[in-house]
N, CA and C atoms as an extended XYZ file, in Angstrom:
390
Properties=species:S:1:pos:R:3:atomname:S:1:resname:S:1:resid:I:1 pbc="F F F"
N       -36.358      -62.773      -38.016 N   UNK     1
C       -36.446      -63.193      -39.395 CA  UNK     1
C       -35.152      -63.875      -39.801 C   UNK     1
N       -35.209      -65.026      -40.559 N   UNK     2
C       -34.235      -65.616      -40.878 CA  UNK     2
C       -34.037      -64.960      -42.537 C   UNK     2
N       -32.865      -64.875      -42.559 N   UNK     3
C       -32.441      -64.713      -44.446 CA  UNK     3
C       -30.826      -65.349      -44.959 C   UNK     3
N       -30.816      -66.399      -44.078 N   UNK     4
C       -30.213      -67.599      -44.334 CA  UNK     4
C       -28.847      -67.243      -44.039 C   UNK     4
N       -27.786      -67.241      -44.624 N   UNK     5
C       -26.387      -67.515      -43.884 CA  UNK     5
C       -25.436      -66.037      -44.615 C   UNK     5
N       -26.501      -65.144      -44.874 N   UNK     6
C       -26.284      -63.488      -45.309 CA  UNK     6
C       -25.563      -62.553      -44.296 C   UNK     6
N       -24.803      -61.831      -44.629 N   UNK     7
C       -24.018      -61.160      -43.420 CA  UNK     7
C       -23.624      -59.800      -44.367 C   UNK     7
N       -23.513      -58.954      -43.417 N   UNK     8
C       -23.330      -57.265      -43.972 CA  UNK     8
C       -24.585      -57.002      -44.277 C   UNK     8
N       -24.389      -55.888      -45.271 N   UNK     9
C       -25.573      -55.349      -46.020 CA  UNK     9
C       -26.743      -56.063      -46.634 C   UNK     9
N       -25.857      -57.521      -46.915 N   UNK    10
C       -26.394      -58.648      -47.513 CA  UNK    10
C       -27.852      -59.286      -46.672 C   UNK    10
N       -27.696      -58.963      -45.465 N   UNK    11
C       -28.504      -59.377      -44.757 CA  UNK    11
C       -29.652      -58.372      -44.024 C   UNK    11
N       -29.791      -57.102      -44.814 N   UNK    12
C       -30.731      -55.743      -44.475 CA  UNK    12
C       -32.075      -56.400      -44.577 C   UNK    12
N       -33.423      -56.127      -44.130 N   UNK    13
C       -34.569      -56.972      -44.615 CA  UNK    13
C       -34.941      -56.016      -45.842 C   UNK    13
N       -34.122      -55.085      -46.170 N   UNK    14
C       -34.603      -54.719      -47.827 CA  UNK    14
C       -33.492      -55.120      -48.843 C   UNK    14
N       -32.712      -55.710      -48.859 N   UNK    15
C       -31.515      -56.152      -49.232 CA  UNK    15
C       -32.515      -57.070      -50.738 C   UNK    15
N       -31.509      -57.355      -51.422 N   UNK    16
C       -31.627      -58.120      -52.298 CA  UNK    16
C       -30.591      -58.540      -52.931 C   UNK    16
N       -29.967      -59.507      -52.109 N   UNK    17
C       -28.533      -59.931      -52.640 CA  UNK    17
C       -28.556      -60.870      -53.933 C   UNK    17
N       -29.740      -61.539      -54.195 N   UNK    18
C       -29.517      -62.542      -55.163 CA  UNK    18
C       -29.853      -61.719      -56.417 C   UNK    18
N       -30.286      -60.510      -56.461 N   UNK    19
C       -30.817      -59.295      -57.365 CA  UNK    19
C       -32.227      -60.072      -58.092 C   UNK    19
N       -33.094      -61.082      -57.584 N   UNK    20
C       -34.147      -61.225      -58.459 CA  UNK    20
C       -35.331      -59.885      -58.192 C   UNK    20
N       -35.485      -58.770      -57.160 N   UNK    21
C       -36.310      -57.924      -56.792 CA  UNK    21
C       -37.000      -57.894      -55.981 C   UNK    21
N       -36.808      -59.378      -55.474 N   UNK    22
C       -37.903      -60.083      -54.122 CA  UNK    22
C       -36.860      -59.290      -53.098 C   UNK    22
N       -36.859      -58.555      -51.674 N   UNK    23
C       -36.362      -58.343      -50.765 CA  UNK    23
C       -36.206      -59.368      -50.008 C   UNK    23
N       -35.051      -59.044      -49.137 N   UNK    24
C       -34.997      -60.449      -47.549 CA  UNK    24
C       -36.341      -60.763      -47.380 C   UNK    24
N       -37.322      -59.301      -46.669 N   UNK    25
C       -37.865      -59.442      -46.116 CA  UNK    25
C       -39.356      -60.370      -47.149 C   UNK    25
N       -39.491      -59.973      -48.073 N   UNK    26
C       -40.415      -60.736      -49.393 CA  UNK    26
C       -39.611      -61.808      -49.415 C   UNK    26
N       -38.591      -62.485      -49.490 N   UNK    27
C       -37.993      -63.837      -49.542 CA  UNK    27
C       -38.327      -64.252      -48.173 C   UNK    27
N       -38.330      -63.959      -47.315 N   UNK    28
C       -39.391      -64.944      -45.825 CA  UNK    28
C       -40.760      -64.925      -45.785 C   UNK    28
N       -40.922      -63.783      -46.061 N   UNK    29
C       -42.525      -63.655      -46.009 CA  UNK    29
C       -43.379      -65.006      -47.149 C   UNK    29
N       -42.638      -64.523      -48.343 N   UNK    30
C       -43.466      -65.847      -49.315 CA  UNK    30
C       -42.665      -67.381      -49.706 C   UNK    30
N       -41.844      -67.164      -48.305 N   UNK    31
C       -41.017      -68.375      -48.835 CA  UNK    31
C       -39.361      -68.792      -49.498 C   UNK    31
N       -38.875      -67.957      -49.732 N   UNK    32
C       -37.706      -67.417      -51.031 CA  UNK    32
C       -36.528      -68.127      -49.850 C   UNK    32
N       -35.641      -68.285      -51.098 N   UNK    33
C       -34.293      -68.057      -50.423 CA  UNK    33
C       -33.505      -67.054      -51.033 C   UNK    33
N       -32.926      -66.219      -49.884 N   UNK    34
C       -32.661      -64.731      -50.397 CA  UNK    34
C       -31.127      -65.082      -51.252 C   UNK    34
N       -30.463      -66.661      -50.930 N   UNK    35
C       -28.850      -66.339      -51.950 CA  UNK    35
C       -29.499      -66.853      -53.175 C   UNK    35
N       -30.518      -66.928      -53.794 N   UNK    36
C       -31.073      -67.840      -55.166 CA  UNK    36
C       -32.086      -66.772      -55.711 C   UNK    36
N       -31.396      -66.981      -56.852 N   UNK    37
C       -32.312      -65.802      -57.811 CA  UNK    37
C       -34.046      -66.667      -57.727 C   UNK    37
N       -35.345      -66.172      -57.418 N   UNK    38
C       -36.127      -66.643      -57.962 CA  UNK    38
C       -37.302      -65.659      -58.060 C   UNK    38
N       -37.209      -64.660      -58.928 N   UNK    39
C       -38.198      -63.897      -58.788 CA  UNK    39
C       -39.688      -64.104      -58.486 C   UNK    39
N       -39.971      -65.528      -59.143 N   UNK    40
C       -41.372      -65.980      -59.239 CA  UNK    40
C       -41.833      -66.392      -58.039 C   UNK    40
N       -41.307      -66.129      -56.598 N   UNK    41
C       -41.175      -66.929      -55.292 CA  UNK    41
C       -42.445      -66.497      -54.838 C   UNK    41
N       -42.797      -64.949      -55.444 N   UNK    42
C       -43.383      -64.047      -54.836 CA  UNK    42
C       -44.963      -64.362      -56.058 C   UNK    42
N       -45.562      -65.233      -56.644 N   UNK    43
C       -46.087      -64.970      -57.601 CA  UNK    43
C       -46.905      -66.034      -56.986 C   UNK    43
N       -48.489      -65.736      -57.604 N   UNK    44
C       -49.461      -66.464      -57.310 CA  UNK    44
C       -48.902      -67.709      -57.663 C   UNK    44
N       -49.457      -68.605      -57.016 N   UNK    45
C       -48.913      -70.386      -56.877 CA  UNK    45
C       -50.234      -70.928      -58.477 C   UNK    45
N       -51.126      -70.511      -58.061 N   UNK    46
C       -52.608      -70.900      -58.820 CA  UNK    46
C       -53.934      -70.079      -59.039 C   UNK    46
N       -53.825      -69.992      -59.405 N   UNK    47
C       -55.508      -69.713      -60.171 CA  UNK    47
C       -56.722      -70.174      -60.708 C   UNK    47
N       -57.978      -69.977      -60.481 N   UNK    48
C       -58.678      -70.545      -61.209 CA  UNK    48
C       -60.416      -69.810      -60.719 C   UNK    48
N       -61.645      -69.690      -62.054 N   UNK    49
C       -62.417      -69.109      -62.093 CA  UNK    49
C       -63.234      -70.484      -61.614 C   UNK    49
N       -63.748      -70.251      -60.592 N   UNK    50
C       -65.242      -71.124      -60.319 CA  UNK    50
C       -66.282      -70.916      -61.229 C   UNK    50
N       -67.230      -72.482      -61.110 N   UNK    51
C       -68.303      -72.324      -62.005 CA  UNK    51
C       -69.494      -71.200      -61.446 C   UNK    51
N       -69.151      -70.076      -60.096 N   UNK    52
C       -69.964      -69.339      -60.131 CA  UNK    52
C       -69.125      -68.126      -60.493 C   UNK    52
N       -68.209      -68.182      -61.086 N   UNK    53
C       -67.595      -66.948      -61.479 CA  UNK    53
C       -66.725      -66.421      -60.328 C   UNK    53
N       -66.522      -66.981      -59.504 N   UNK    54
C       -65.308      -66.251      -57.888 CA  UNK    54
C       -64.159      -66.804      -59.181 C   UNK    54
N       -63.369      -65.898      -58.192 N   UNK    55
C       -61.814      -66.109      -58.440 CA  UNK    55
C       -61.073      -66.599      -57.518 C   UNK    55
N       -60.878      -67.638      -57.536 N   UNK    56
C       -60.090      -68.198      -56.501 CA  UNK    56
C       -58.213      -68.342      -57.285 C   UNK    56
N       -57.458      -68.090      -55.923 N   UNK    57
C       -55.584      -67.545      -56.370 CA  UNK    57
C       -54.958      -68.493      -54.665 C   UNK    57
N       -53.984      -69.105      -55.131 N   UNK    58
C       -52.774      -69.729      -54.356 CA  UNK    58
C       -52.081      -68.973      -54.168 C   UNK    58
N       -51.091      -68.722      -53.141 N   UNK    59
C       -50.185      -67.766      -52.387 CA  UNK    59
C       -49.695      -68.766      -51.319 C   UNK    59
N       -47.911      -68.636      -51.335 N   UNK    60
C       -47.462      -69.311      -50.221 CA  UNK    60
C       -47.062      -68.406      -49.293 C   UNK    60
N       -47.490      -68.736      -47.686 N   UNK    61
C       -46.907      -67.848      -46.613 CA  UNK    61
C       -46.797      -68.606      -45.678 C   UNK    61
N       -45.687      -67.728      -44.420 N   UNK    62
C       -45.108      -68.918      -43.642 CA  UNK    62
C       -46.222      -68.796      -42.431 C   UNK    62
N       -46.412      -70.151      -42.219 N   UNK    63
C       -47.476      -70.339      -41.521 CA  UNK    63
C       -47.627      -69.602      -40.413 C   UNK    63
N       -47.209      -69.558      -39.489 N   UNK    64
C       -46.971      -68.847      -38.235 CA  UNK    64
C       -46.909      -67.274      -38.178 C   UNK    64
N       -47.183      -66.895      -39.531 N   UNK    65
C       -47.279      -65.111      -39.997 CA  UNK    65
C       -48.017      -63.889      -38.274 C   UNK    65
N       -48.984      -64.350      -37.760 N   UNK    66
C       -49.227      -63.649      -37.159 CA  UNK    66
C       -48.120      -63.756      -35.891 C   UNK    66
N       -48.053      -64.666      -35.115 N   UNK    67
C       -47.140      -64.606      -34.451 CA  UNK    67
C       -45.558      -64.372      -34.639 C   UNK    67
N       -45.583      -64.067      -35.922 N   UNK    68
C       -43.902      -63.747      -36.430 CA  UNK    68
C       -43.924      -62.245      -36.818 C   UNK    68
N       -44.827      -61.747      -36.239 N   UNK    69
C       -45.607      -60.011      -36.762 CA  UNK    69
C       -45.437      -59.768      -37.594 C   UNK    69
N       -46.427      -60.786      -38.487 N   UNK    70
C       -46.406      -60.438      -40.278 CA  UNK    70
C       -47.745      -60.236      -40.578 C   UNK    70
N       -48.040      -59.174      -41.364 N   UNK    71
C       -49.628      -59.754      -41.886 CA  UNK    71
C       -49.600      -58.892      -43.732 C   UNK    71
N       -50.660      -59.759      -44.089 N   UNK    72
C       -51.028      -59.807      -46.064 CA  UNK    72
C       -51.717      -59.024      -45.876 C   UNK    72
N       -52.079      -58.401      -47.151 N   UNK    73
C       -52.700      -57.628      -47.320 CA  UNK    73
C       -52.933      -57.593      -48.903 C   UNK    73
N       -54.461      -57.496      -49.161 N   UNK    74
C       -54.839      -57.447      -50.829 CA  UNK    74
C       -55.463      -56.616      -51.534 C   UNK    74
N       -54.841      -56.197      -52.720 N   UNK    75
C       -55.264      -55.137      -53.254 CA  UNK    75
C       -55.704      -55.474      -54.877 C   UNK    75
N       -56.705      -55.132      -55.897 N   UNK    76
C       -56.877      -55.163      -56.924 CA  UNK    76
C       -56.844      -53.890      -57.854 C   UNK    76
N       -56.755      -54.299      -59.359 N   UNK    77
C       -56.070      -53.148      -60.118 CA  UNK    77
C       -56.640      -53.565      -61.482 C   UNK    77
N       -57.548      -52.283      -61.846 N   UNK    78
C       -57.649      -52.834      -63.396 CA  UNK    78
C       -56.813      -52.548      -64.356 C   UNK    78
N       -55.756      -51.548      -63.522 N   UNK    79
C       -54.939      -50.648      -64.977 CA  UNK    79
C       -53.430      -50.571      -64.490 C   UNK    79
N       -53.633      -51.501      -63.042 N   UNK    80
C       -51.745      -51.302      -62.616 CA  UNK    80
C       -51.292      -49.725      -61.972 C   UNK    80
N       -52.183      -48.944      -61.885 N   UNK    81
C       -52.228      -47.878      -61.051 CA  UNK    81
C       -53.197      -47.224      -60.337 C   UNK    81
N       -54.100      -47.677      -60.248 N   UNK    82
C       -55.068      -47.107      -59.117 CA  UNK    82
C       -55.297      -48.848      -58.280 C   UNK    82
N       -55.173      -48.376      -57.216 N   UNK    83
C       -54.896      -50.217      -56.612 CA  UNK    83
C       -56.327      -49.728      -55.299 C   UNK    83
N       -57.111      -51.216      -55.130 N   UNK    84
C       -58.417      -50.811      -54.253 CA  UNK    84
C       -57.624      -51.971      -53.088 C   UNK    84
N       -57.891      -52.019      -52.143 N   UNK    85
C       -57.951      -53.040      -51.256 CA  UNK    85
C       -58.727      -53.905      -51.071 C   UNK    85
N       -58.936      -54.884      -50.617 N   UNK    86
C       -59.914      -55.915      -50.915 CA  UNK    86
C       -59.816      -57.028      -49.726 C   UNK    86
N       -60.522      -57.487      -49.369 N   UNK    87
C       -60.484      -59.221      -48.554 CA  UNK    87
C       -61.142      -60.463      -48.873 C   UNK    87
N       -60.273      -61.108      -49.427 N   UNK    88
C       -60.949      -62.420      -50.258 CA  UNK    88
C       -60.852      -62.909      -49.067 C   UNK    88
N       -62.153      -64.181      -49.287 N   UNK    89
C       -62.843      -65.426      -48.336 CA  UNK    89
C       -61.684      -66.533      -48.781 C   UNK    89
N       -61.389      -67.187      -47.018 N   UNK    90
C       -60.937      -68.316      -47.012 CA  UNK    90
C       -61.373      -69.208      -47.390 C   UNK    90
N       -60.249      -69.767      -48.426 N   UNK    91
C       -60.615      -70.836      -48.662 CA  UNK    91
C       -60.004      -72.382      -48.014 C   UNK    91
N       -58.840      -72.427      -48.375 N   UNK    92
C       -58.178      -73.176      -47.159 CA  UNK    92
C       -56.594      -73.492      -47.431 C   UNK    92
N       -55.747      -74.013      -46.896 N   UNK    93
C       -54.405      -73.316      -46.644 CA  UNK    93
C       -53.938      -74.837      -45.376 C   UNK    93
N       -52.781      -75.378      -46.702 N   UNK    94
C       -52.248      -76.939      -46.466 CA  UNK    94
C       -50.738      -77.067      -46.370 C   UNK    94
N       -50.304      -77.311      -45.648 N   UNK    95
C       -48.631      -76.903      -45.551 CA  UNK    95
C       -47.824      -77.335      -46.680 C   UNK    95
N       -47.087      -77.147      -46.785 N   UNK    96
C       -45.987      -76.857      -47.871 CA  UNK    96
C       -45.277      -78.119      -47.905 C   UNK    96
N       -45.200      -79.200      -48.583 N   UNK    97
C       -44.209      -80.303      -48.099 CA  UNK    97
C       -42.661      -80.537      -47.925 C   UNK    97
N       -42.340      -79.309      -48.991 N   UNK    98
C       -41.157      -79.111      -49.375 CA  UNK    98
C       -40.787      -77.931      -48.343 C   UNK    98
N       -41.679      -76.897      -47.713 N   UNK    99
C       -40.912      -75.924      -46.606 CA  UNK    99
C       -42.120      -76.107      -45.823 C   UNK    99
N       -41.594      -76.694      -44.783 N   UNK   100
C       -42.618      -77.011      -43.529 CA  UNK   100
C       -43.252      -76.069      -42.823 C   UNK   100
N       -42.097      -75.048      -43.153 N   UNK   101
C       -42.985      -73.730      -42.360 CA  UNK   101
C       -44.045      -73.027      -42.979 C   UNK   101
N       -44.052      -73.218      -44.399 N   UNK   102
C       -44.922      -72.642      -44.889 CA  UNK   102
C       -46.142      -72.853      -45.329 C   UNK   102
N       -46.944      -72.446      -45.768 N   UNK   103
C       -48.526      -72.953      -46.442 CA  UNK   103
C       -48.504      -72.599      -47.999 C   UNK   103
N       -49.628      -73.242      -48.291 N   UNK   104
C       -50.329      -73.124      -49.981 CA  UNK   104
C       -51.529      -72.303      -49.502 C   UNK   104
N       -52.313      -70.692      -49.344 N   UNK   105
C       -53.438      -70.721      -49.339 CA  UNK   105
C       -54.221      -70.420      -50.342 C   UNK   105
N       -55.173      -70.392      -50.226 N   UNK   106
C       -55.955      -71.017      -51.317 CA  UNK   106
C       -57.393      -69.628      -50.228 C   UNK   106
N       -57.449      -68.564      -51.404 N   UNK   107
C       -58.333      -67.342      -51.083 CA  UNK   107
C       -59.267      -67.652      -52.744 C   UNK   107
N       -60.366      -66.290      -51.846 N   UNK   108
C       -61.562      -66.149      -53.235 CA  UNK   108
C       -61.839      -64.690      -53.042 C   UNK   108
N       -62.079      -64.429      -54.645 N   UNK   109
C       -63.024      -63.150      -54.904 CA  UNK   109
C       -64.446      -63.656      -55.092 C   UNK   109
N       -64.898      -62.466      -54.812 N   UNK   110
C       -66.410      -63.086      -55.013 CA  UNK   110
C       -66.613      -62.322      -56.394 C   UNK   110
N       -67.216      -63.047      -56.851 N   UNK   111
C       -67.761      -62.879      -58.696 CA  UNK   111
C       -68.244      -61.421      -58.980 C   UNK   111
N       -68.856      -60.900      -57.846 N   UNK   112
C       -69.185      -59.521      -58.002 CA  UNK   112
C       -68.169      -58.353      -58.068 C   UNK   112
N       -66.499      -59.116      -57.803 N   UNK   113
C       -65.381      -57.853      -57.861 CA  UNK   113
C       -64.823      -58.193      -59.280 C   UNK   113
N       -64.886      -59.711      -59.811 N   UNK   114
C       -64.610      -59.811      -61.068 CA  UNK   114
C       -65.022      -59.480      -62.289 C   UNK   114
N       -66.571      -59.977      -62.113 N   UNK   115
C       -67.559      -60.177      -63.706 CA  UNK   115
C       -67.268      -58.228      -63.920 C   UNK   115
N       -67.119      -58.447      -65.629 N   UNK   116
C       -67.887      -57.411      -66.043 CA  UNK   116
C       -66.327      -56.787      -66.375 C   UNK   116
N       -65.675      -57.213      -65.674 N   UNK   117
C       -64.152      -56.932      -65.996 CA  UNK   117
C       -63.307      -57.005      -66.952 C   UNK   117
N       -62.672      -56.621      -68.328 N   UNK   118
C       -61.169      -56.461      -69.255 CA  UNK   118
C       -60.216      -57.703      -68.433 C   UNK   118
N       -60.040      -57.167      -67.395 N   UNK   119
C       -58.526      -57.263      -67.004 CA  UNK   119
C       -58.935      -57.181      -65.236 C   UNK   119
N       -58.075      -57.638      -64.821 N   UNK   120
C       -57.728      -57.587      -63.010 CA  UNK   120
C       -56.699      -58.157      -62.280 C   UNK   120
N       -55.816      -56.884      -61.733 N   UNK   121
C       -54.139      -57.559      -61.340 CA  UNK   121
C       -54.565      -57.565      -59.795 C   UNK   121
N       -54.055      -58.693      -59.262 N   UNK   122
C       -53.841      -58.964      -57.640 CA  UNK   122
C       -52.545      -58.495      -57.447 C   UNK   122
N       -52.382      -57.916      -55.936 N   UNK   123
C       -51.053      -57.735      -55.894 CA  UNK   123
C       -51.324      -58.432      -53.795 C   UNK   123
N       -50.502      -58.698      -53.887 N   UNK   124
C       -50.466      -59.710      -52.286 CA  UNK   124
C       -48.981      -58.941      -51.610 C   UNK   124
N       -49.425      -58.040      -50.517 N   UNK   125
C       -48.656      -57.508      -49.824 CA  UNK   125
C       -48.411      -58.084      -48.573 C   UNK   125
N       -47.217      -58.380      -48.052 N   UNK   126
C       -46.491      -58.567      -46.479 CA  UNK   126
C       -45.795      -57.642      -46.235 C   UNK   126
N       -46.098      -57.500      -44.733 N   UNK   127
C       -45.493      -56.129      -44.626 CA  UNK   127
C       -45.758      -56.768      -42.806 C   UNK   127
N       -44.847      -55.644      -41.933 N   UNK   128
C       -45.190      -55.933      -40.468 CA  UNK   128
C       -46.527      -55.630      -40.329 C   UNK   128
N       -46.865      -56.261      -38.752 N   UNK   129
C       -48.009      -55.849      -38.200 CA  UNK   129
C       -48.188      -54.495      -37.510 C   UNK   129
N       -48.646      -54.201      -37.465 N   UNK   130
C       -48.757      -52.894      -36.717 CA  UNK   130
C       -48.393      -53.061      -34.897 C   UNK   130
């Protein structure tokens, strides 16, 4: 894992030297640079409700995730504390122009985890592979 030109403690993969809350290891995984505050690094890219009611959400990750023994993982939340797991359908996933290594993907809920819903928080986990 790269976390750029960090040394000491500075460079732990739970470290958070720039203090925005994103870790090293969350600043590679979605892209970040760990000396630059940017909390939002880690935050859906896009959103948007299809005319059949899916939920389709943007997320940047570095392309090569499986072979870098990374993998996502998704969970939904109507209240911010009971969290379900979930696997949204590909949608499709276009490299990044500005970080080559990375992607834009582009996932869906299907209308049947949304409709009928207040409220619904995504939370998009990286974490190693097993």
């Amino acid at each position: 894992m790269r976390y750029g030109r960090l040394s000491g403690t500075n460079s732990a993969t739970d470290a958070d030297p720039d203090g925005d809350g994103v870790s090293n290891f969350g600043e590679w995984a979605f892209g970040g640079d760990p000396s630059v505050s940017d909390p939002a690094i880690a935050a859906l890219k896009g959103t948007l409700v299809t005319p059949t009611h899916d939920f389709q959400f943007e997320f940047q990750r570095l392309i090569d995730y499986a072979n870098a023994g990374l993998q996502y993982r998704y969970f939904i939340s109507e209240d911010l504390t009971n969290w379900t797991e979930t696997t949204p359908t590909f949608v499709a996933a276009n490299q990044n122009e500005d970080k080559t290594d990375y992607e834009i993907v582009t996932v869906q809920l299907p209308a049947s985890v949304v409709m009928g819903k207040d409220k619904l928080f995504l939370h998009v986990l990286a974490e190693p592979a097993n």
